[in-house]
N, C-alpha and C positions, 0 to 999 in steps of 0.2 A: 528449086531444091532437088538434092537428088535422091531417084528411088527406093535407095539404100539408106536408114538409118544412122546417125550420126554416129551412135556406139558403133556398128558394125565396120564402117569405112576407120574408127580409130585403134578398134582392134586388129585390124589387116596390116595398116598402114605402121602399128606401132612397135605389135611382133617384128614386121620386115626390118624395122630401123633398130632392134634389139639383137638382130643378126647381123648385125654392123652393113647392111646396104646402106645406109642414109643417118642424117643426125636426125634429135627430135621434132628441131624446129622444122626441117625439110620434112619430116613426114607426117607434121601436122596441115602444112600449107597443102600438101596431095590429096589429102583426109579429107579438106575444106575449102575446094577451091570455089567452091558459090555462098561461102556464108562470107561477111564483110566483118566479124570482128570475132576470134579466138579466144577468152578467157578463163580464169578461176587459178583450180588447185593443180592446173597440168604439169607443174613441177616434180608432181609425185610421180610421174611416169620414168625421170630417172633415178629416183629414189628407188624405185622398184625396179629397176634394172641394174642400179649399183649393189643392190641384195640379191641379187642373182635372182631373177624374174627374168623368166625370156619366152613367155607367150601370156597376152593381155583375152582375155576371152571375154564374151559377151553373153547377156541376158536380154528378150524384153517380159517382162513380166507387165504383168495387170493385177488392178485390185483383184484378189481373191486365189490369184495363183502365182505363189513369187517362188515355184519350185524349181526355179533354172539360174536363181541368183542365189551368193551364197549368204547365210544366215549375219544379220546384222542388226544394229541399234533401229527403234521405230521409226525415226528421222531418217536412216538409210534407206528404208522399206515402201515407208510412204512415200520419199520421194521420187524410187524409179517406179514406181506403179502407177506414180501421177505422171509420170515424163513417159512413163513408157519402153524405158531402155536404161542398159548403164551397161562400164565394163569392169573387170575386176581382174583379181593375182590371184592363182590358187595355192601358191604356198606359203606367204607369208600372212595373204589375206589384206582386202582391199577394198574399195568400190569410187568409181566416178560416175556420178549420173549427173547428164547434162539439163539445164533450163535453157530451150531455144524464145528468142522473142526479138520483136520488132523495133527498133529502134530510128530514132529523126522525123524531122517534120515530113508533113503530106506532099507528095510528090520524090521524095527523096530517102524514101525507108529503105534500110538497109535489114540485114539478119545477123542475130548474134547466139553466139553459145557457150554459156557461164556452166564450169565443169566445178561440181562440188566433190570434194573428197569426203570419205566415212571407214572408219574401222570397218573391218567384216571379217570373221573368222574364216581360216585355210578351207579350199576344195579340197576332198583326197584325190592326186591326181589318177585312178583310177576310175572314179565315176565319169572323167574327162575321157581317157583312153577307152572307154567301151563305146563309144559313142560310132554307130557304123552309117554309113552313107547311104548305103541296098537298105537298111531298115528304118532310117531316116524317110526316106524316099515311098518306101511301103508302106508305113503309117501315113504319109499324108497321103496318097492316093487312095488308101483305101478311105480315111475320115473323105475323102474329096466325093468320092461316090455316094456316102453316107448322108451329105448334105445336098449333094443332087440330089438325093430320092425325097428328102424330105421336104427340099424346093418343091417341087415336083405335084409332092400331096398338097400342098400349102395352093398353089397353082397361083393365077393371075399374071399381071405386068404390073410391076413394081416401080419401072421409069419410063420413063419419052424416050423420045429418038437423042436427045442430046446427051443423057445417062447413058445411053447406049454408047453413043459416039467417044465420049470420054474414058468411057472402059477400054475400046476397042485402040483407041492414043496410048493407054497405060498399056496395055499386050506388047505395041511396037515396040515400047521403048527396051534398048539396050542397056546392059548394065554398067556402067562407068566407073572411073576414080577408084580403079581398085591396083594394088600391086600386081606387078607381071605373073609375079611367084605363086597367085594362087592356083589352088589345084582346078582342073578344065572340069573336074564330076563333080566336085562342087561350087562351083561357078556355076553348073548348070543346074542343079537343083536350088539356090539360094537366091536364080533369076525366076524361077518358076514359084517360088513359094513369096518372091517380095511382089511380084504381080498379081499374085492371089491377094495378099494383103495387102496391099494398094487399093486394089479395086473392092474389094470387102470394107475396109474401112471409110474408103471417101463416100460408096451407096449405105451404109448401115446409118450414116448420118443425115441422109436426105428426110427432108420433112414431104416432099412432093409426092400423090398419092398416083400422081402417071395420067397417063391419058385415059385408060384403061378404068379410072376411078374406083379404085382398092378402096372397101370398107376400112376403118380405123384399125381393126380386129387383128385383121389379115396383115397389112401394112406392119403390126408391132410383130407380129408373129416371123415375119423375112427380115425384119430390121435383126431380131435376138438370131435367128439363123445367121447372118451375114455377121453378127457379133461372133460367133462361137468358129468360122469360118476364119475369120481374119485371126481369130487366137490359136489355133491350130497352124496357119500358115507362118504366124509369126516364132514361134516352136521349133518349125522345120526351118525357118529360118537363121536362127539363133544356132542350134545343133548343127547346120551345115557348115555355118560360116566357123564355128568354134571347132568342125574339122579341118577346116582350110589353115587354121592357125599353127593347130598342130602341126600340122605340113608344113608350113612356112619356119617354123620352129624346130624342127627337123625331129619332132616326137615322132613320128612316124612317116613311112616313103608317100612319097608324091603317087 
C-alpha cells in the first residue's frame, strides 16, 4: 500500500483531472495503482464536476475530532472516523469516505476500496483559503517538540531493534503516485507529516513491551502519546495536501 492515504492520493489525483489534464477513469487508475479493485458511489465525482466542483479536498478525522470534515448526517461522521479519511466538495457540499478490505482466497488476497457517498453541508471557501503552509508547518514542529519532551519524561525503550528497524524503512520511503502539478512546499511537508504518521500509528499499536521490559503503566502512557502524535501529523497532513489542491486548482499561485 501506499504511504499516502487513499482520500489524499484521490483528492490530488481528482482536482488534476477536473482541470481537464486527464478523464476520471485515468485519474482514478493513478490514484490506485496498488489497490486490485476501485468501487461504490465514484460517479459522483462527475457529478460534482458537472456542478462546477473543481477542487475535491480532504479530511482525516478520528472519533472525537471530525473538525476538518464538513458537517454531516451520523452515518457520514461515523463512518470517516472509523475509516479514518474521506474527501468532500465545499460548495455544493459532499463526502466519499472509503472501506479498504481484503478480498479472495489464501495465498491470492488482493485490496479493495468501496467509496460510499453522503450528503454533507457546503465549506465557506474561506476557511479553505486561509489555510497557510509557514503555519501549517509551525504547528506541527512545534506539537513535534512538545511530544518529544513528554517522551522524554515518560523515558524507557518502548520497541526492539526490529521497531526500530521498521520505523527507520518508513523515513526512507519516498512519496509516490501523486500528480506532477503538486506544489514542491507542499509535497514537502505532507512527506514529513505522513512519515510521522506512519510511524506513530503502526508503534501506537504494538502490544510488545521491548526488550527494555516497560512496566504496563509506562507502555499505555507512550502508546496514548504516539496516539495524540499521529493525530496531529495526520492534521498537518490533511491541511498540506488540501493546499496543494488549491494549487492544482488554480485557487491560488503555485
Amino acid at each position: 500500500m501506499s504511504e499516502l492515504p487513499a482520500s489524499v492520493r484521490l483528492a490530488l489525483w481528482t482536482t488534476a483531472s477536473w482541470r481537464g489534464d486527464l478523464g476520471t477513469t485515468d485519474a482514478l487508475r493513478r490514484a490506485f495503482p496498488d489497490l486490485d479493485h476501485v468501487a461504490g458511489d465514484l460517479a459522483r465525482l462527475d457529478v460534482w464536476r458537472d456542478l462546477g466542483e473543481r477542487a475535491l479536498f480532504v479530511a482525516l478525522p478520528r472519533p472525537g475530532d471530525l473538525s476538518r470534515m464538513p458537517r454531516g448526517s451520523a452515518a457520514a461522521t461515523a463512518h470517516a472516523a472509523d475509516a479514518g479519511e474521506c474527501v468532500f466538495v465545499a460548495g455544493i457540499g459532499g463526502v466519499l469516505v472509503p472501506t479498504l478490505s481484503e478480498f479472495g482466497p489464501d495465498g491470492d488476497v488482493g485490496v479493495r476500496a468501496d467509496w460510499t457517498a453522503y450528503e454533507a453541508d457546503p465549506v465557506p471557501r474561506y476557511r479553505l483559503e486561509m489555510l497557510d503552509l509557514r503555519d501549517i508547518e509551525r504547528e506541527l514542529m512545534t506539537r513535534l517538540r512538545d511530544h518529544t519532551a513528554r517522551f522524554e519524561e515518560v523515558g524507557g525503550h518502548p520497541w526492539g531493534q526490529e521497531a526500530r528497524a521498521e520505523a527507520q524503512a518508513d523515513l526512507d520511503t519516498a512519496l509516490w503516485g501523486i500528480p506532477a502539478e503538486t506544489s514542491g512546499r507542499a509535497l514537502r511537508l505532507m512527506s514529513l507529516a505522513s512519515n510521522l504518521s506512519r510511524v506513530a500509528h503502526r508503534n501506537a499499536n504494538r502490544t510488545s513491551l521491548g526488550s527494555a521490559g516497560l512496566d504496563a503503566g509506562t507502555a499505555a502512557t507512550r502508546t496514548r502519546l504516539l496516539r495524540d502524535l499521529a493525530a496531529d501529523a495526520d492534521a498537518a497532513l490533511a491541511d498540506a495536501t488540501n493546499v496543494a489542491v488549491m494549487t492544482i486548482a488554480g485557487w491560488r499561485p503555485a
